[in-house]
C-alpha positions in Angstrom: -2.0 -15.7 18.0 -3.7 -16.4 14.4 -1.1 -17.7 11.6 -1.2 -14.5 9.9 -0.5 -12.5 13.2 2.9 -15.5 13.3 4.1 -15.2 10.2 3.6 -11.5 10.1 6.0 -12.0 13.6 8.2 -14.2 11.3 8.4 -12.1 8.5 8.2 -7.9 9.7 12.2 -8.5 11.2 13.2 -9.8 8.1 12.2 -7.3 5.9 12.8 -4.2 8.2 16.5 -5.4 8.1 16.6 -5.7 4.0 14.6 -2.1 3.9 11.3 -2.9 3.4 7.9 -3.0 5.1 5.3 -5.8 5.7 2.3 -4.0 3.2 0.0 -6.4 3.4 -0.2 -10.4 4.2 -3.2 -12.8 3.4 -3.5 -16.7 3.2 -6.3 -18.2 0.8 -7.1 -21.0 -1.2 -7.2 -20.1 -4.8 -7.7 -22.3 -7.4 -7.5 -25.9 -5.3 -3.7 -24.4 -4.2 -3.3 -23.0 -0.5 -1.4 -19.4 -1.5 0.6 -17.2 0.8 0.3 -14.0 -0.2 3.3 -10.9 0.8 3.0 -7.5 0.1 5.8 -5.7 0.6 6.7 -1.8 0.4 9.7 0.3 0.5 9.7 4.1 1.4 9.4 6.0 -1.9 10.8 3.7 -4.1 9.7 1.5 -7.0 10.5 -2.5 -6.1 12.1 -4.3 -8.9 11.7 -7.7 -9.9 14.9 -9.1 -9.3 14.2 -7.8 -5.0 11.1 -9.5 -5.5 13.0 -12.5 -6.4 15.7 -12.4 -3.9 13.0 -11.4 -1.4 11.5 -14.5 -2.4 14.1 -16.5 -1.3 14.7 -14.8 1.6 11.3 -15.4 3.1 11.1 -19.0 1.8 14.2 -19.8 4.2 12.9 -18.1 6.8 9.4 -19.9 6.5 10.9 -23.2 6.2 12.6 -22.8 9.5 9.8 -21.3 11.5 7.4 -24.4 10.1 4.2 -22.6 10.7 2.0 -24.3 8.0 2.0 -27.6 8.0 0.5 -27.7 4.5 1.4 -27.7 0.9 1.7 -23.8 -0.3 2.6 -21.4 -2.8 4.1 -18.3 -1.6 3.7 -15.2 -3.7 5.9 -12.4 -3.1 4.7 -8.8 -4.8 5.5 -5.3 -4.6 2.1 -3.2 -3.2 1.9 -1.5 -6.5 2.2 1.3 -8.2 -1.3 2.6 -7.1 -0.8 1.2 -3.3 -3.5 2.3 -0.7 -2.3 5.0 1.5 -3.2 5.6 5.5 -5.2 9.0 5.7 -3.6 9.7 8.9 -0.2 9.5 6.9 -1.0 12.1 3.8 2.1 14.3 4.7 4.2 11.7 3.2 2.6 11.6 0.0 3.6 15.6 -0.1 3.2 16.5 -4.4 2.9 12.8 -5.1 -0.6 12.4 -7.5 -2.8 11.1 -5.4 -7.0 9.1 -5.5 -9.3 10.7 -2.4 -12.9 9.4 -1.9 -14.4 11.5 -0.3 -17.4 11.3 2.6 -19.2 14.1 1.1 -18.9 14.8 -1.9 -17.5 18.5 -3.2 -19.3 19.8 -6.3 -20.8 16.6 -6.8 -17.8 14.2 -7.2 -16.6 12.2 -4.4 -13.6 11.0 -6.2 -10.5 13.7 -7.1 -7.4 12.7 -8.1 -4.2 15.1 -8.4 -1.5 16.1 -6.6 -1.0 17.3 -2.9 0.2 20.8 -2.3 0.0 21.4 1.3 -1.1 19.4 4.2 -2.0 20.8 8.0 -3.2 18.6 10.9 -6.6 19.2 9.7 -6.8 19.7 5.9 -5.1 19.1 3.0 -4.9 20.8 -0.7 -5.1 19.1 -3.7 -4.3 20.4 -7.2 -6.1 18.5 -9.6 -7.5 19.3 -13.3 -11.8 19.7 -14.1 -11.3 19.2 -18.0 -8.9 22.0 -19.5 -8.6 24.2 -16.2 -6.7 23.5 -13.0 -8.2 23.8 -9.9 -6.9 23.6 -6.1 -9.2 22.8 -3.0 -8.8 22.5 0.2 -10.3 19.4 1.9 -10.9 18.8 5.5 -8.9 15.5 6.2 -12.0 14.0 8.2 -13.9 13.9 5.1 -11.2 11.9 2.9 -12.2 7.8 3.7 -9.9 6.3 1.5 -6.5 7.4 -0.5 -4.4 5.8 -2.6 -1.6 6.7 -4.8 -2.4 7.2 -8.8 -0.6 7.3 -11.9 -1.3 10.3 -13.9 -1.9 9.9 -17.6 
């Protein structure tokens, strides 16, 4: 077992029992400084900063008593973000959310839609998005959508 593979074993229990999920979890050096970084996510809802800061503490306890890195670090505690990457295999969640797709091939020359999800199947999915002043739906085949991830609409 790797130390992200431990702490993620460390940390996943915690969270799951303070309603969250283990987004993402990377340790780098930055700067000269050795930085833990935790992404965490919470189903459909915006994390505010005072979770972040109790989650924070939370996780510092529980790292000081597991003792996996035996060096200096900074731990740094984040929410995955408003514009958070989403599993393809999961779209149905994401259900009239506004949503990014790149595409595989591209459809009338753009690989890259953004709008909203109307309807999703096993195999396809339609978006509702806008080409200048009109607004257009498509249906995509979900094997040709490589990457997703939420979007904010302006």
């Amino acid at each position: 077992m790797n130390i992200l593979e431990a702490l993620s074993a460390v940390m996943t229990p915690i969270l799951h029992n303070e309603g969250y999920i283990l987004y993402e979890l990377s340790y780098v050096k930055e700067a000269g400084d050795n930085v833990l970084h935790v992404y965490v996510d919470k189903e459909d809802q915006v994390i505010d900063l005072e979770e972040i800061v109790r989650l924070s503490e939370v996780i510092s306890v529980a790292l000081d008593k597991a003792s996996l890195i035996d060096e200096n670090y900074m731990l740094d505690v984040a929410s995955a973000g408003a514009e958070k990457r989403i599993d393809v295999s999961k779209l149905e969640r994401y259900l009239h959310r506004y949503v990014n797709l790149h595409l595989i091939h591209p459809l009338d020359g753009e690989n890259i839609l953004e709008g909203e999800i109307v309807e999703v199947s096993e195999t396809t999915i339609t978006l509702s998005y806008r080409v200048k002043t009109r607004q257009k739906k498509v249906n995509l085949e979900r094997a040709n959508i490589d990457k997703a991830r939420l979007a904010i609409k302006f």
